[in-house]
N, C-alpha and C positions, 0 to 999 in steps of 0.2 A: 463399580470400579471399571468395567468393561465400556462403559461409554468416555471413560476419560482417555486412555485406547484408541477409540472413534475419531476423537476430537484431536488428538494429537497428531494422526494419520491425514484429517483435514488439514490442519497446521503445516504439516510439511509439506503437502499435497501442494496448496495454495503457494508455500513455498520455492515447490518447483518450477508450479506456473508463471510465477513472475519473469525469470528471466528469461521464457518464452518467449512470453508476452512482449518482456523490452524490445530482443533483437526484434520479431515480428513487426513491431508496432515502429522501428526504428527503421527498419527496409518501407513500410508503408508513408513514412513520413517524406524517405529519399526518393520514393517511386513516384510521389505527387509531388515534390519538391518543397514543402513545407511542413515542418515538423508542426505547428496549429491546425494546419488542413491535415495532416494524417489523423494529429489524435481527436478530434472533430468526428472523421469517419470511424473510428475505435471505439471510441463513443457512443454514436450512434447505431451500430453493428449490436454492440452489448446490449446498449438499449432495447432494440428491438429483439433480440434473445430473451431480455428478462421478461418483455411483455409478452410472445412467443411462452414462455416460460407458466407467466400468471393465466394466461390465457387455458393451457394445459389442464394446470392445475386447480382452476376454477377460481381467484383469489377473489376475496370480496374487496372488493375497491372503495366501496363505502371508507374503509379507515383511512385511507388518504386524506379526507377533510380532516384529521385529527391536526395535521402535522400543520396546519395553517394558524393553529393555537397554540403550538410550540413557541419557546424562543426561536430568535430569528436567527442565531448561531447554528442550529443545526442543520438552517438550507446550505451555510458555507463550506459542508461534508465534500457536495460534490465539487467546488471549485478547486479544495483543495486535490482531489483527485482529479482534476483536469491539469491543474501544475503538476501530480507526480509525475503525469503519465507524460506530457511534455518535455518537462527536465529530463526522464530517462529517453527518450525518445532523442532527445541533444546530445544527450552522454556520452552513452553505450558508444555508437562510431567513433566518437574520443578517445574515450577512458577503458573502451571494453567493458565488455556484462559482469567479470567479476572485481574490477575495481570500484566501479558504479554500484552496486549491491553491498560489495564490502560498508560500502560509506555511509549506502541508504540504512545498512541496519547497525551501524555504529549511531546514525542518528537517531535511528527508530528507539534503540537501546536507552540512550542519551536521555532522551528525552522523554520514555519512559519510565523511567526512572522518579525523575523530578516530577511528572505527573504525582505517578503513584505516591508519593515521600510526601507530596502537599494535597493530594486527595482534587488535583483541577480536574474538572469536567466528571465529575462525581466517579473519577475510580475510587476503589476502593485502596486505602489509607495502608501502606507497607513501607514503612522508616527504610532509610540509605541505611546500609550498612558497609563497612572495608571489603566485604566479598562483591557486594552487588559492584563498587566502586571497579574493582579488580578486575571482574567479568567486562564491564565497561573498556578500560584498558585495554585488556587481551583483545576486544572486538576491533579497538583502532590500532591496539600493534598489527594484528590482521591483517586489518585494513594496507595501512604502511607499506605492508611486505607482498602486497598485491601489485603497487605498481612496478611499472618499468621503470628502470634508473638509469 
């Protein structure tokens, strides 16, 4: 029970990190005048942390070759995280970090949802229900009541 605890503490943790990250990543986008050339060097910064990281830790690297056997859908992981980190990187000087967030996790919500409800991308199978709906809701009233009017 105490690891579920752990992982929750990650959860918020990473949570926090994010809109860190935006402004961060969103002054580095306005400081080289391109929000593709910020998140580019964002990129490769982290990159080279995580290898910094494996290199630490010892990783065997041999399991790399696995992921060439994979379907080809889960090389598209990182692209998709090269549009979030872009998109927010647009945003945030727009919209501000918590109207931007509001929306990113009205859609994270959204969307996970309908995942889980049809089991895509092999989560695991949990029906909609009027609560999960509702939660959904309150996340874009939220949202809503974030911005400026």
């Amino acid at each position: 029970m105490k690891s579920i605890y752990l992982l929750s503490f990650i959860a918020l943790l990473s949570g926090v990190v994010l809109p860190i990250q935006a402004v961060l990543n969103a002054k580095l986008g306005k400081t080289v005048g391109d929000p593709i050339y910020g998140a580019l060097i964002s990129f490769i910064i982290g990159g080279l942390g995580l290898l910094l990281y494996c290199l630490i830790v010892r990783t065997d690297f041999s399991q790399i070759t696995q992921a060439t056997s994979s379907n080809w859908l889960i090389w598209t992981g990182g692209l998709m995280g090269a549009f979030y980190v872009v998109a927010v990187i647009i945003l945030v000087p727009k919209m501000g970090t918590a109207l931007t967030f509001g929306l990113v996790i009205a859609g994270q919500m959204g969307f996970s949802l309908v995942m889980d409800h049809y089991g895509w991308f092999a989560a695991p199978i949990q029906a909609i229900s009027w609560q999960k709906i509702l939660g959904i809701l309150l996340i874009i009233g939220g949202a809503i009541l974030l911005r400026d009017i």
